[in-house]
C-alpha positions in Angstrom: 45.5 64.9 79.8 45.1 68.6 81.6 44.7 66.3 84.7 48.3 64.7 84.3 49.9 67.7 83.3 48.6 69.9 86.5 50.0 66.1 88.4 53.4 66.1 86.8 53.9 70.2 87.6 53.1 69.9 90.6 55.4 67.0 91.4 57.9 68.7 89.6 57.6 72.1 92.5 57.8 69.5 95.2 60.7 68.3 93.9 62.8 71.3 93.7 61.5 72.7 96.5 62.9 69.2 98.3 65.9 70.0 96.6 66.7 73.6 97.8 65.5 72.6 101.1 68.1 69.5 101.4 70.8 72.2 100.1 69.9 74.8 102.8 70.0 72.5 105.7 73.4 71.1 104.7 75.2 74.0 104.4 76.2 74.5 108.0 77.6 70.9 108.5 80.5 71.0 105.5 82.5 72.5 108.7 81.6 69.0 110.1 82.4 66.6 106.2 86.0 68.5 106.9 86.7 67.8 110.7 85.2 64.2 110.0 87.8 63.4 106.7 91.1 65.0 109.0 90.2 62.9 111.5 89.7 59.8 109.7 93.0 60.0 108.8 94.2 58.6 112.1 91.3 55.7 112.2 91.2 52.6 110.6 90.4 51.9 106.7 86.8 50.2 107.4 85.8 53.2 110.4 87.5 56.2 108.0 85.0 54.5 104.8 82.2 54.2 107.4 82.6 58.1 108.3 82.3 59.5 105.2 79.3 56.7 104.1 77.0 58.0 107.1 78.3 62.0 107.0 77.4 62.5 103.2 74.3 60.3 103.0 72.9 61.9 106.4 73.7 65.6 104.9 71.7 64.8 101.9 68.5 62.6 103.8 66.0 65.1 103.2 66.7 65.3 99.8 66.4 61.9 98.6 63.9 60.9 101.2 61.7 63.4 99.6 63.1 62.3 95.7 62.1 59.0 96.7 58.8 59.6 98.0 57.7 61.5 94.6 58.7 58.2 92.6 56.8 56.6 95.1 53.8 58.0 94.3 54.8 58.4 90.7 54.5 54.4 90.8 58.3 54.2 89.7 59.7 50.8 89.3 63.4 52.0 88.9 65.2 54.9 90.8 68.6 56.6 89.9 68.6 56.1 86.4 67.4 52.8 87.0 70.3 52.1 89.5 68.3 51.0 92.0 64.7 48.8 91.2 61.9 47.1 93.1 60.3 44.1 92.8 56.1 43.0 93.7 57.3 42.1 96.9 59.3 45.4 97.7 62.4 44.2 97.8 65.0 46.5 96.7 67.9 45.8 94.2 70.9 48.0 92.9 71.3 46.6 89.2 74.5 45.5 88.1 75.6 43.4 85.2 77.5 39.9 85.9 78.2 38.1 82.7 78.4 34.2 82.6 81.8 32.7 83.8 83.6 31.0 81.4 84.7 27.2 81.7 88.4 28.5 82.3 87.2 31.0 85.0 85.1 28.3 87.0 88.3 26.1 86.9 90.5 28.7 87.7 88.7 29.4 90.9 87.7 25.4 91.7 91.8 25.2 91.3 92.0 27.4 94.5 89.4 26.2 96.6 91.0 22.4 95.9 94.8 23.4 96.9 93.3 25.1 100.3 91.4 21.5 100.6 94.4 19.6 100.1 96.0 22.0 102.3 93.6 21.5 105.1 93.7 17.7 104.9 97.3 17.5 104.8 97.5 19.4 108.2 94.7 17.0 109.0 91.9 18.9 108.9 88.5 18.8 107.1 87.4 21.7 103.7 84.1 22.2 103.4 82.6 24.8 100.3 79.1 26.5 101.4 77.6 28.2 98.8 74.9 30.9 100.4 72.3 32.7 98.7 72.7 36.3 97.3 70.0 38.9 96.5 70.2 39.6 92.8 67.5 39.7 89.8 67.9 36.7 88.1 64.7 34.8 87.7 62.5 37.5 88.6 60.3 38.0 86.0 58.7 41.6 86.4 62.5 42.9 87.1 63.9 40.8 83.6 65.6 43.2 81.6 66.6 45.6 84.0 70.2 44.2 84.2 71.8 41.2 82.9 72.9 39.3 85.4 74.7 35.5 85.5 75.1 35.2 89.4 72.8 32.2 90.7 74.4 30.9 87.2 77.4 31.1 88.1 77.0 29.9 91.4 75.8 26.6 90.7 78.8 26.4 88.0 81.3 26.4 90.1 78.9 24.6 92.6 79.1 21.4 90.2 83.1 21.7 89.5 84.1 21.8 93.2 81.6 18.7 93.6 82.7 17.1 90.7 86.2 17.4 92.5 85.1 15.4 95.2 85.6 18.6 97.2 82.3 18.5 100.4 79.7 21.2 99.5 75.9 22.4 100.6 74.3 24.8 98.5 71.9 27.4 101.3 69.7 28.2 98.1 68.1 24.8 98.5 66.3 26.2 102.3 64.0 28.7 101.9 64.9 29.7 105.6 68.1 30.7 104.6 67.3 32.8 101.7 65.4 35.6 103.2 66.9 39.5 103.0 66.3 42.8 104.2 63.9 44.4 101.3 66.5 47.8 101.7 70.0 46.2 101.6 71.9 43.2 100.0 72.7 41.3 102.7 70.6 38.3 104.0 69.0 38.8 107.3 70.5 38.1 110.5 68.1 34.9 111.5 68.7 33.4 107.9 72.2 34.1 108.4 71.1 31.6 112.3 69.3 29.0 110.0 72.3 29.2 107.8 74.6 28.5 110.5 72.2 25.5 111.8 72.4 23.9 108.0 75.9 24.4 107.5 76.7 22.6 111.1 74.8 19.9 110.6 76.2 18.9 106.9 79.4 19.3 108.2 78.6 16.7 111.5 77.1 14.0 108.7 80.4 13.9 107.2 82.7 13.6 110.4 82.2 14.2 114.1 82.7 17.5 115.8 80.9 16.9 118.6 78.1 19.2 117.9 75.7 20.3 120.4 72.3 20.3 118.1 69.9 21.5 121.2 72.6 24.7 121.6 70.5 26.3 118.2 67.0 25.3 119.7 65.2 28.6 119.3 63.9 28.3 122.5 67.4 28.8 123.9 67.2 32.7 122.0 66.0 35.9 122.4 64.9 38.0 119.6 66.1 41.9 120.2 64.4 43.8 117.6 65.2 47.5 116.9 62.1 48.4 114.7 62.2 50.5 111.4 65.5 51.0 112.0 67.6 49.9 108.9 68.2 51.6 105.9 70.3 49.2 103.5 72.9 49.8 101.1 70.0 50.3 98.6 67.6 51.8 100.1 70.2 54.6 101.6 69.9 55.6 97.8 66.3 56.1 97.4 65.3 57.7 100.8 63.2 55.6 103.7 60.0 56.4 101.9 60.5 54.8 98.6 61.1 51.3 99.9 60.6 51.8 103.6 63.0 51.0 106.5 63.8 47.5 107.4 63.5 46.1 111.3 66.9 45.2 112.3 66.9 41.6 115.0 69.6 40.1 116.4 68.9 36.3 118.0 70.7 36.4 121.2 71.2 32.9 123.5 69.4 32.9 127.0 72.1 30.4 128.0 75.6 31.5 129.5 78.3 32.8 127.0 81.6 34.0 127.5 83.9 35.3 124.5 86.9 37.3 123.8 86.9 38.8 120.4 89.8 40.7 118.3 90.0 42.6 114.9 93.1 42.5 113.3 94.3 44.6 110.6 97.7 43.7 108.7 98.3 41.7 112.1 97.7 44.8 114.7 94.9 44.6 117.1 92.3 47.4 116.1 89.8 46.5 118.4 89.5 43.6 121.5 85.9 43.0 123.4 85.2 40.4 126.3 81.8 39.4 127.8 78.5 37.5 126.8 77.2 36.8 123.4 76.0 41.2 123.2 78.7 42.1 124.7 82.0 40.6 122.8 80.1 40.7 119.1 78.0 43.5 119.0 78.4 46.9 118.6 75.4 48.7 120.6 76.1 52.4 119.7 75.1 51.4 115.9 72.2 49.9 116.9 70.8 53.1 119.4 72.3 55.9 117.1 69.5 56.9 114.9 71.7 58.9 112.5 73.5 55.5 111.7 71.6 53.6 108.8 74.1 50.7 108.6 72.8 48.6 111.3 74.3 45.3 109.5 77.4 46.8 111.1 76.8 46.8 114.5 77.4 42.7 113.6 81.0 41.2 115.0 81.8 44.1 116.1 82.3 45.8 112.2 84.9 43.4 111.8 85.7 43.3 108.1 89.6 41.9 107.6 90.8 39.3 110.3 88.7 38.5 113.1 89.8 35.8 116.1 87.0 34.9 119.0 88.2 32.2 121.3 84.7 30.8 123.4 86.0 30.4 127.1 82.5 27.7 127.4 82.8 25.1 125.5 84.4 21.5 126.0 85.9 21.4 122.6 89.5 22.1 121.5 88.6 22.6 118.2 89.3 25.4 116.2 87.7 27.0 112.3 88.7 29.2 110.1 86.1 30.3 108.1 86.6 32.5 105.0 83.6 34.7 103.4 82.5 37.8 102.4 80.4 40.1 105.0 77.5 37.3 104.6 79.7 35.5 107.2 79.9 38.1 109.4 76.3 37.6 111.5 77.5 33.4 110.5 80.8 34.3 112.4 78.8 34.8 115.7 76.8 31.7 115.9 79.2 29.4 114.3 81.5 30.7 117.5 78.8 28.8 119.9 80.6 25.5 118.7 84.3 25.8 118.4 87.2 26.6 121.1 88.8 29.3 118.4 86.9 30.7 115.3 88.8 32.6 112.8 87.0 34.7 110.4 88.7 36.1 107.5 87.3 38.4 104.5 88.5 38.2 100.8 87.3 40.9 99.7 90.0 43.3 98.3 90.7 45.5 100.7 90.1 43.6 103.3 92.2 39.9 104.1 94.5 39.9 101.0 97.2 38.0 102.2 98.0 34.1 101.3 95.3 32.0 102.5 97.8 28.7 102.0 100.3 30.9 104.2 97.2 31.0 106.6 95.7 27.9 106.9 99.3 26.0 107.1 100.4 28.1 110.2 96.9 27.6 111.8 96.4 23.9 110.9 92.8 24.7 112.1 90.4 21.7 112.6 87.9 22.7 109.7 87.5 25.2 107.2 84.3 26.7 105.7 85.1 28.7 102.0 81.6 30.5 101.6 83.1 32.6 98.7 82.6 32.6 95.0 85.9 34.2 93.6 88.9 34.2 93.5 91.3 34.1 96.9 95.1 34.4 97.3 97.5 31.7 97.3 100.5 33.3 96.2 102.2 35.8 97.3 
């Protein structure tokens, strides 16, 4: 007992001695939080959010890197008031509740996703519904009662409504290959977001003919570029790089020749245009070389987060996609670009593409559509 009490006091004066020490070191950057919101101002909504993220979690990095380390060692399954948890395998999970959809919500959203496929068809295109993975608790017994959530549940409803429509759908939680995530962040990682793009392609070629060029996703035909320890995820940016550890970021690049032009819109304005190779017109190196940036899932498309247009200037296809998602799609957006003349990628999210998608997809009259979304999307004003 004397033993854990001379432990635990100890602990405690490393704590606050972490504490004062974060506080000292950043007090002379607050001149810096200042500049940083004024000149936000005149940047975009995503790169002004993105400021502010990396300025206050970098101020405060010693601190919680040395908050999470003592819960480290305290053997702590939860962090933060048990807003973050880990599992056996050290993956890392930021609890939230999601109760169980009702019958009238799943059918309120399958009522969307049908009048975009009718919409699709009518212009004489093809809908497809790709429901992908997502990192959450459910099912894993040593984190069960930590939060209550409903979401692999609520997947699969809606899942079996849109099917039951007659409406074309793959579910990516049936390949193990495609279910595999950074153990600091949410998101899946970037070569399950590759064998995603693989799965999804080839579904879509059983059902009709898009000319698909299977030995274009040959691994062989890719380079891996791995930045190593380099990723600190949504989650583990809360509990400090030596609670969970720091994930390596890779990015699968094609050894064959590529030539895109790429452009994020926001409420219809260019915000950003990039030409070149695969690297050059989709990713943004200056994430992936600036240590002091944790968010290394943004250096993907460019940080493009509301409309996003790449035309792919080698291809023989005329054929163009629009593909709506959340920021899952946004690695998918890159590789799914290897096969179509014009990809459109457009986020749901609020915030981000809010607009009318049956506006959209009736101007554009695109070839096929992808909905790999779970929620609902706007159709009406």
């Amino acid at each position: 007992m004397k033993a854990i009490r001379i432990r635990n006091i100890i602990v405690a004066i490393l704590f606050i001695c972490g504490v004062l020490f974060g506080m000292v070191i950043s007090l002379p950057s607050i001149a810096s939080i200042i500049d940083k919101e004024l000149v936000s101002q005149e940047t975009t909504r995503f790169k002004a959010f993105e400021e502010n993220y990396s300025s206050i979690f970098t101020n405060y990095d010693s601190t919680i890197n040395i908050y999470g380390a003592i819960q480290k060692i305290l053997g702590k399954r939860e962090v933060k008031n048990f807003d973050v948890v880990k599992d056996d395998a050290g993956q890392l999970y930021k609890t939230e509740t999601m109760e169980r959809s009702s019958s009238k919500e799943v059918n309120q959203t399958a009522d969307i996703y049908q009048t975009l496929a009718y919409a699709t068809e009518n212009n004489g295109g093809a809908f497809f519904f790709v429901q992908a993975p997502f990192k959450n608790t459910e099912g894993i017994q040593e984190l069960k009662g930590y939060d209550d959530s409903y979401m692999d549940t609520n997947f699969t409803s809606l899942l079996v409504e849109l099917e039951r429509r007659n409406i074309s759908a793959i579910d990516l939680r049936n390949f193990k290959e495609c279910c595999q995530y950074y153990k600091t962040d949410h998101h899946w990682t970037v070569e399950s977001s590759f064998s995603a793009t693989v799965k999804t392609l080839e579904f879509i070629q059983s059902k009709i003919d898009i000319g698909w060029e299977h030995d274009k996703y040959s691994l062989s035909n890719y380079s891996t570029l791995t930045y190593p320890s380099s990723f600190l995820g949504s989650n583990g940016i809360r509990v400090g790089k030596y609670y969970g550890g720091a994930d390596d970021f890779n990015i699968l690049v094609p050894n064959y020749k590529t030539d895109f032009t790429y452009q994020h819109l926001v409420d219809g304005a260019i915000t950003k245009e990039q030409s070149g190779d695969f690297f050059q017109a989709f990713i943004d190196k200056s994430i992936l070389t600036d240590e002091t940036y944790h968010n290394k899932y943004n250096a993907l498309l460019q940080g493009g987060y509301v409309e996003n247009i790449i035309t792919n200037h080698c291809i023989g296809n005329d054929k163009k996609l629009l593909f709506i998602s959340h920021s899952y799609g946004r690695p998918m957006t890159q590789y799914l670009s290897l096969s179509f003349s014009e990809v459109r990628y457009l986020d749901p999210q609020d915030g981000r593409y809010n607009d009318n998608y049956l506006t959209y997809i009736n101007d554009y009259k695109p070839d096929i559509v992808i909905v790999m979304y779970d929620d609902l999307i706007n159709i009406e004003n």
